[in-house]
C-alpha positions as CSV (number, residue, x, y, z in Angstrom):
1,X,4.3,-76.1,11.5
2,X,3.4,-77.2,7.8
3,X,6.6,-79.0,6.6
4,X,5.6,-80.2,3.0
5,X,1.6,-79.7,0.7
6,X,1.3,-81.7,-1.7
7,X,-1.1,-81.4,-4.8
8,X,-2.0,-83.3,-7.2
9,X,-4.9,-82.8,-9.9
10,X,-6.6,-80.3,-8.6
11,X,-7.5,-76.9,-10.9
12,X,-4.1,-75.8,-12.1
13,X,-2.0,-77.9,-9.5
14,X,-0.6,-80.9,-10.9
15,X,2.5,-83.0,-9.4
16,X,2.7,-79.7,-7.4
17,X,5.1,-79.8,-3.8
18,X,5.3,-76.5,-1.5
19,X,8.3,-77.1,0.1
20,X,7.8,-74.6,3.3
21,X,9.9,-76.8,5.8
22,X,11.1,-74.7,8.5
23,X,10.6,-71.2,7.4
24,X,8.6,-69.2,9.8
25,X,7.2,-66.9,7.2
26,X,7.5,-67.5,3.3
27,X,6.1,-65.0,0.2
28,X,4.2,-66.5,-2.6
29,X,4.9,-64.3,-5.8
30,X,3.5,-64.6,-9.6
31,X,1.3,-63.4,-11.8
32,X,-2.3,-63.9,-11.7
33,X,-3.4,-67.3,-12.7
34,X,-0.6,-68.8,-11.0
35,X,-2.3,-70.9,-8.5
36,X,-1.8,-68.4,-5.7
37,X,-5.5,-68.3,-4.4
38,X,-5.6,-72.3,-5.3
39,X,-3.2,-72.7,-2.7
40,X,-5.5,-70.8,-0.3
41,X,-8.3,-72.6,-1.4
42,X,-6.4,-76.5,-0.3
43,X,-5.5,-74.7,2.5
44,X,-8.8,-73.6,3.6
45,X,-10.0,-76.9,2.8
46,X,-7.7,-78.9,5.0
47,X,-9.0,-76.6,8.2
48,X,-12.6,-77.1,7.5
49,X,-11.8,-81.1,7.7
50,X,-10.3,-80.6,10.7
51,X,-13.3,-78.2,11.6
52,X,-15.6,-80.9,10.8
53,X,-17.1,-81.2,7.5
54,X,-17.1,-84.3,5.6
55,X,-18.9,-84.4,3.0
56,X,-16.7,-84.3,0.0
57,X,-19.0,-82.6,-1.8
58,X,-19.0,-79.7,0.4
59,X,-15.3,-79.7,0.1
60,X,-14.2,-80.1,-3.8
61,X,-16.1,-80.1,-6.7
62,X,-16.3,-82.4,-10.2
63,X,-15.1,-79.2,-11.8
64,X,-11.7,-79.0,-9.7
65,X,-10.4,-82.3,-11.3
66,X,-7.5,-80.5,-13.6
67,X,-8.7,-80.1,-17.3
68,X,-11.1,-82.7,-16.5
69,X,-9.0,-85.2,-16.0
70,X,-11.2,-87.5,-14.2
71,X,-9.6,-90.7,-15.0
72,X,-6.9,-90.0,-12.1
73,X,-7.0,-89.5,-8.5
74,X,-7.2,-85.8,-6.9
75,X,-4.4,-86.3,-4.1
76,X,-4.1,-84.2,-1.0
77,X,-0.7,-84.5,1.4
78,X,0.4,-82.2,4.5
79,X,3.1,-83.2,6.7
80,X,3.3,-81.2,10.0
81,X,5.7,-81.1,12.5
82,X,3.9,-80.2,16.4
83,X,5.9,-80.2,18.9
84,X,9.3,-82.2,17.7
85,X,7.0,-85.1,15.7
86,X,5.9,-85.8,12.1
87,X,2.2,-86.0,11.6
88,X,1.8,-87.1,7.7
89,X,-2.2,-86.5,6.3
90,X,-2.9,-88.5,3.0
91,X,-6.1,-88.4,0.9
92,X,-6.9,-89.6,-2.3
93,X,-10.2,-88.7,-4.3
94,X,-11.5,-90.4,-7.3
95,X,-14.9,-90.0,-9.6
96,X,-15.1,-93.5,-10.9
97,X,-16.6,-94.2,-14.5
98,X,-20.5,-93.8,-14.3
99,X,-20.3,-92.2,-10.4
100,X,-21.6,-89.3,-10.1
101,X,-20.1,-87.9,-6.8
102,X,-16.6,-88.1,-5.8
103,X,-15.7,-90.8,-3.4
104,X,-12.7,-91.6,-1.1
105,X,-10.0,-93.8,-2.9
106,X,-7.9,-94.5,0.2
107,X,-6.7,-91.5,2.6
108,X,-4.0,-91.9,6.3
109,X,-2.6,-90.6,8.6
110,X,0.7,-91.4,10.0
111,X,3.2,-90.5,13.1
112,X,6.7,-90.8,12.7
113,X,5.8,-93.0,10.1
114,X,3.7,-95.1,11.8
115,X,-0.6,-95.4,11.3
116,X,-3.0,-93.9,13.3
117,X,-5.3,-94.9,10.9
118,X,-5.6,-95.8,7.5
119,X,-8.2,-96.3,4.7
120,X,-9.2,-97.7,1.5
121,X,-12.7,-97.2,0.0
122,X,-15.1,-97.9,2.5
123,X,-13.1,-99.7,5.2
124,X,-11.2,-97.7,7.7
125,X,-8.7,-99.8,10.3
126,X,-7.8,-97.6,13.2
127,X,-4.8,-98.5,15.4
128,X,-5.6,-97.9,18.7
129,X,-2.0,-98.7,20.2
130,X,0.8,-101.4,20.2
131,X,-0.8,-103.2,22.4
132,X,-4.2,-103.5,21.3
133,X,-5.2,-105.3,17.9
134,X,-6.4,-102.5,15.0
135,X,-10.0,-101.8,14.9
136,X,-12.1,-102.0,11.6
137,X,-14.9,-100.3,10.6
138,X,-16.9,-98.9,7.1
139,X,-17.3,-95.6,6.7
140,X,-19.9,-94.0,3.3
141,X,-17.2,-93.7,0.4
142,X,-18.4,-89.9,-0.1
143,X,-17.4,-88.9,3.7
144,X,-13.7,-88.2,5.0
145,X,-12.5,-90.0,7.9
146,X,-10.8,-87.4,9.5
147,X,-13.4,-85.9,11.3
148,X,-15.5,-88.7,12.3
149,X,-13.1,-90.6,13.8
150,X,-13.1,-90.2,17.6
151,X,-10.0,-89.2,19.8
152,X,-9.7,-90.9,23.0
153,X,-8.3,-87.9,24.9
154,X,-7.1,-84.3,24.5
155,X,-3.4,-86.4,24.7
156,X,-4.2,-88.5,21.5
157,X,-2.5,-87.5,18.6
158,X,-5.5,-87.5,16.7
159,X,-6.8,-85.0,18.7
160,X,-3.5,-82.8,18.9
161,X,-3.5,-83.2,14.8
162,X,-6.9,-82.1,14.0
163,X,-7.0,-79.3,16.8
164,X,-3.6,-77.3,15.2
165,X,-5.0,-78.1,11.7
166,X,-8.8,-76.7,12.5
167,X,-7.1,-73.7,14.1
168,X,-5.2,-72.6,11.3
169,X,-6.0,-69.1,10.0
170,X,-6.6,-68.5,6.3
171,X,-7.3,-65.3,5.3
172,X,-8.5,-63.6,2.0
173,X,-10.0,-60.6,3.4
174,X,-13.2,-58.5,2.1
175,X,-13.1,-55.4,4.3
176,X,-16.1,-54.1,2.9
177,X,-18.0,-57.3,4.1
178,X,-16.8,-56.2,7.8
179,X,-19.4,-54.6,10.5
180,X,-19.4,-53.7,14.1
181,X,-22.3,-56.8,14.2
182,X,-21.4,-60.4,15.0
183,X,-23.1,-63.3,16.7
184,X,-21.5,-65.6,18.8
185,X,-17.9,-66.6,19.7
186,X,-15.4,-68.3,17.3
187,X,-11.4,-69.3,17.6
188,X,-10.9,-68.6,14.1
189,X,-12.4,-66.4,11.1
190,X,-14.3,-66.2,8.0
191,X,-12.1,-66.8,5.2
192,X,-13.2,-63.5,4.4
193,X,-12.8,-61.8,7.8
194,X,-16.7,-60.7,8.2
195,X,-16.9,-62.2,12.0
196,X,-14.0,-60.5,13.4
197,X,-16.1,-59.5,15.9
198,X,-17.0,-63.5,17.0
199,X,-13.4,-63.5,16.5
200,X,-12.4,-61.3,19.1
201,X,-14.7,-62.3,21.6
202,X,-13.4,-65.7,21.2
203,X,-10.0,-64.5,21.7
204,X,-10.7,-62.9,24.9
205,X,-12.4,-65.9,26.2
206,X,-10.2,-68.1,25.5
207,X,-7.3,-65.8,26.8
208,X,-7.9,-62.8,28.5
209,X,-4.3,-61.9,28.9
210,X,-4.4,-60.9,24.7
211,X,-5.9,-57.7,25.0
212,X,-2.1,-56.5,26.1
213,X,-0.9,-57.4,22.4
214,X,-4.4,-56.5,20.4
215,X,-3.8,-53.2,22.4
216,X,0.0,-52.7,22.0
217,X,0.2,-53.6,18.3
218,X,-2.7,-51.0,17.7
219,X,-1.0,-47.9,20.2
220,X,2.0,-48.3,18.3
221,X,0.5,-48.4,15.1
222,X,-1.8,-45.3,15.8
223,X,-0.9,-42.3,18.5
224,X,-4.6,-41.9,19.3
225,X,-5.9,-44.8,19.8
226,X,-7.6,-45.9,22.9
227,X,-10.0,-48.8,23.6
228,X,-12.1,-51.5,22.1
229,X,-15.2,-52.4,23.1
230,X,-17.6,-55.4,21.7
231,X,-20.2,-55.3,24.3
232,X,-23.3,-57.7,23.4
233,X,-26.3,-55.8,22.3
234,X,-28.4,-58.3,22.3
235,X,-29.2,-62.0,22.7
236,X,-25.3,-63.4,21.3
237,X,-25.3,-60.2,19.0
238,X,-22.1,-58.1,19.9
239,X,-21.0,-54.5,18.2
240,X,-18.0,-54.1,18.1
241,X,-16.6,-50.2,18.6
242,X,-13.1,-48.3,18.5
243,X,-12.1,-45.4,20.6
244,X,-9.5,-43.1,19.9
245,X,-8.9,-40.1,22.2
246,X,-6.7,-36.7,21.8
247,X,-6.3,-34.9,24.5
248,X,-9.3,-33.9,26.0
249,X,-11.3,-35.2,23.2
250,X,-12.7,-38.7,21.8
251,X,-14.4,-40.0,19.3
252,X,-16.0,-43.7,19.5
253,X,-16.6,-45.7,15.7
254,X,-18.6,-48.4,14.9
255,X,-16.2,-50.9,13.1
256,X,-17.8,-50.8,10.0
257,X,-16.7,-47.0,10.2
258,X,-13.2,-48.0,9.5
259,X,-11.6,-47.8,6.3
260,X,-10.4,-50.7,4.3
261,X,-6.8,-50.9,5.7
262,X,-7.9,-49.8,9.3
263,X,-9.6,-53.3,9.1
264,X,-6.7,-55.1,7.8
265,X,-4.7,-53.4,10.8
266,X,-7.3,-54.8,13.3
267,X,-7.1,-58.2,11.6
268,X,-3.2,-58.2,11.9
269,X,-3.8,-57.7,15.9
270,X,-5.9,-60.4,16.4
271,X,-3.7,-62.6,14.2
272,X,-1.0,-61.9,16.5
273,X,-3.1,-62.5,20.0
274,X,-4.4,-65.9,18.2
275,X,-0.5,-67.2,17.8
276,X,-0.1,-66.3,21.5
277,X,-3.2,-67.3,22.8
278,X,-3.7,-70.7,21.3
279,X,-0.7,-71.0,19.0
280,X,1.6,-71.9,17.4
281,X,-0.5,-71.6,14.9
282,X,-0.3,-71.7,11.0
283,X,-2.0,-68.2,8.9
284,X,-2.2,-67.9,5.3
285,X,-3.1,-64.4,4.4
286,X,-3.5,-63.8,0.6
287,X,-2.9,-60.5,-0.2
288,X,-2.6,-58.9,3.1
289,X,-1.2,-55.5,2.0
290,X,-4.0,-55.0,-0.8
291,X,-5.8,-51.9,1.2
292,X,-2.8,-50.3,2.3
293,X,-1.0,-47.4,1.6
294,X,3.2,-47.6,0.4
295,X,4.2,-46.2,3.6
296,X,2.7,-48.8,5.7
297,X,3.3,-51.8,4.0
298,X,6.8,-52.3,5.7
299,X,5.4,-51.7,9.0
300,X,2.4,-54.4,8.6
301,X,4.9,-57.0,7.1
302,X,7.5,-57.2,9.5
303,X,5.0,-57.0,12.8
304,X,3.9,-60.5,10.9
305,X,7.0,-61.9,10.1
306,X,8.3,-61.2,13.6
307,X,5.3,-62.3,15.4
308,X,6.3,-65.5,13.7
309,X,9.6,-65.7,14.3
310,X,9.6,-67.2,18.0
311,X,6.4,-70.0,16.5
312,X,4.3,-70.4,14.5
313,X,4.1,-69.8,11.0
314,X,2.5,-67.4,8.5
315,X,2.4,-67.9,4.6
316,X,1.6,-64.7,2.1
317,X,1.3,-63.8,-0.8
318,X,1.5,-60.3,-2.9
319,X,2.4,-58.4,-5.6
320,X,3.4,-55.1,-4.0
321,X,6.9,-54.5,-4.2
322,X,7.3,-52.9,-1.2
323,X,6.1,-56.5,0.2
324,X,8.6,-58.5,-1.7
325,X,11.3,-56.1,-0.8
326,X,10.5,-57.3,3.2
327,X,11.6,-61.1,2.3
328,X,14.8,-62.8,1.3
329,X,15.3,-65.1,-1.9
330,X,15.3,-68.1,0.5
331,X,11.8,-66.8,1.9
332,X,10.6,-66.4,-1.4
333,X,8.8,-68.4,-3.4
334,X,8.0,-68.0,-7.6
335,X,5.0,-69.2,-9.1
336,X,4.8,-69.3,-12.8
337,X,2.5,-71.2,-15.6
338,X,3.5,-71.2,-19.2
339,X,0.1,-71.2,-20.3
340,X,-3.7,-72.1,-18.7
341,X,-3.1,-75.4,-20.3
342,X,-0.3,-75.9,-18.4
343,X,0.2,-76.7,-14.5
344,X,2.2,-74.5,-12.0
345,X,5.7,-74.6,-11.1
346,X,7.3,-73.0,-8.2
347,X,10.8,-72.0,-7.2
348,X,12.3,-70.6,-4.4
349,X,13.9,-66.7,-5.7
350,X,17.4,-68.0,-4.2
351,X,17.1,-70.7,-6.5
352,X,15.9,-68.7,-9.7
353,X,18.8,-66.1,-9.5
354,X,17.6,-62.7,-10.6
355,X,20.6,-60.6,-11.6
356,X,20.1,-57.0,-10.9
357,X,17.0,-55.6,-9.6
358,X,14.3,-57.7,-8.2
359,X,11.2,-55.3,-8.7
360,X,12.4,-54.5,-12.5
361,X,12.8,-58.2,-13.6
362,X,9.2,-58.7,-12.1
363,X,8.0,-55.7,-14.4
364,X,10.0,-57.0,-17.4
365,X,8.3,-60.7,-16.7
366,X,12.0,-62.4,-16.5
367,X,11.5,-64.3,-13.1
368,X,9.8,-67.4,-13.9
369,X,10.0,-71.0,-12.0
């Protein structure tokens, strides 16, 4: 599970530490502007290393240097704990005077303290073992390490690192984006959810056994429910249908046929049969209850939080009250700016110590980190 991010010049983070440490679910808070979605956005960016890409310029952008502020490093950490051990990621991005792209200033990554591998500019020593003298070799300034870098087995920690961190879920969804079509098979989504389809028929590869949670988080959550079906229609195209039945009758929808929440619902399923399936995983889900109504907002929140509870760990954020009202002060964490020209702080609620009620201070504007 994400121990510790650390951000540093980038957007409106600066000097910024989200301390999640053991929690097995946490709520982001604050009002818009806060840095909510940037977290999302590092997030999201730390999977698709892991994922693969490399290119820094497909990753951050001249523009995400804070206020400009090119004349200091952009700094990414993440310390992980997987399965009793301390994986520690470090990278550190500069734009140079006169460069043009952004380039790798040095970037790491340790266990328990010790190297795996480490970098500055071009050169990159990998240690291969105690036993075994380091390894050197140059890699282009404007690619990241992390993925290039070859693991020797599906043992290595290398491997074990970038596998948890590639299968992290980070969600932002866009129901209206989301069909019955899909193409292919995936272990993880879209940021924005539109190959839930891929998604599930990865799922069910992957794990057959699944369908028992996908199908008893979705009885329990609607009488008439019935079956799923995502049968391919085509070449890799699949369509992906619902079923409910009453009684004697039925009625079959494409997915697309759904409304907004229904979606989110589905989403919720799947995110539970990917933590048993491949997890524990890590899911960031920014705004999750945004398409639902009052009355089901407690009901979607704690299924999450408890799917969590026994690994795993799942990061949200909100500003629905009856969201907040689902998480302790410990589990909750403030984000505040004084103004756009200054950078984000954060506080746990516990530490803040709202007097009274909770959901009144936030419409008053008195919580702030």
């Amino acid at each position: 599970m994400f121990k510790r991010l650390y951000i540093h010049n980038f957007r409106c983070l600066q000097n910024f530490e989200l301390p999640i440490g053991d929690k097995p679910s946490a709520l982001l808070i604050g009002k818009n502007g806060t840095g909510k979605s940037t977290i999302r956005h590092v997030l999201a960016l730390l999977a698709d290393l892991a994922r693969g890409t490399n290119r820094i310029g497909q990753l951050v952008k001249v523009g995400d240097f804070s206020h400009g502020r090119t004349d200091e490093p952009m700094r990414f950490e993440v310390d992980v704990e997987l399965s009793g051990r301390l994986y520690q990621y470090r990278l550190t991005l500069e734009l140079p005077p006169g460069f043009k792209e952004i380039r790798v200033q040095t970037e790491e990554l340790l266990l328990a303290g010790q190297p795996i591998y480490s970098r500055e500019h071009a050169q990159v020593t990998l240690n291969k073992s105690s036993r075994t003298a380091p390894a050197a070799f140059l890699v282009d300034w404007h690619l990241i390490a992390l993925p290039i870098i070859q693991e020797q087995s599906e043992t290595d920690p290398l491997f074990l690192f970038k596998r948890w961190l590639a299968r992290s879920v980070i969600l932002a969804p866009i129901p209206s984006l989301i069909t019955e079509e899909s193409s292919g098979e995936t272990l993880w989504p879209e940021r924005d959810a539109r190959n839930v389809g891929a998604w599930l028929a990865g799922l069910m590869n992957h794990s057959p056994r699944v369908y028992t949670t996908i199908d008893g988080y979705l009885r329990a959550l609607w009488a008439d429910f019935w079956d799923i079906q995502n049968p391919l229609v085509g070449g890799e195209t699949r369509s992906l249908k619902v079923q409910f039945r009453e009684g004697q009758r039925s009625l079959s929808l494409p997915f697309g046929a759904l409304s907004d929440g229904e979606k989110c619902f589905f989403l919720c399923a799947l995110v539970l049969a990917a933590n048993e399936a491949y997890g524990p995983i890590f899911c960031f889900w920014d705004e999750p209850d945004s398409h639902l109504a009052i009355d089901e907002v407690g009901h979607f929140v704690i299924a999450l939080r408890r799917s969590f509870e026994s690994g795993g760990q799942v990061l949200m954020t909100s500003h629905n009250p009856e969201t907040i009202r689902r998480f302790s002060d410990e589990n909750t964490l403030v984000l505040s700016r004084r103004s756009h020209l200054e950078p984000t702080r954060i506080k746990s609620l516990e530490g803040i110590g709202v007097e009274g009620d909770l959901i009144e201070a936030l419409l008053q504007g008195d919580v702030e980190a």
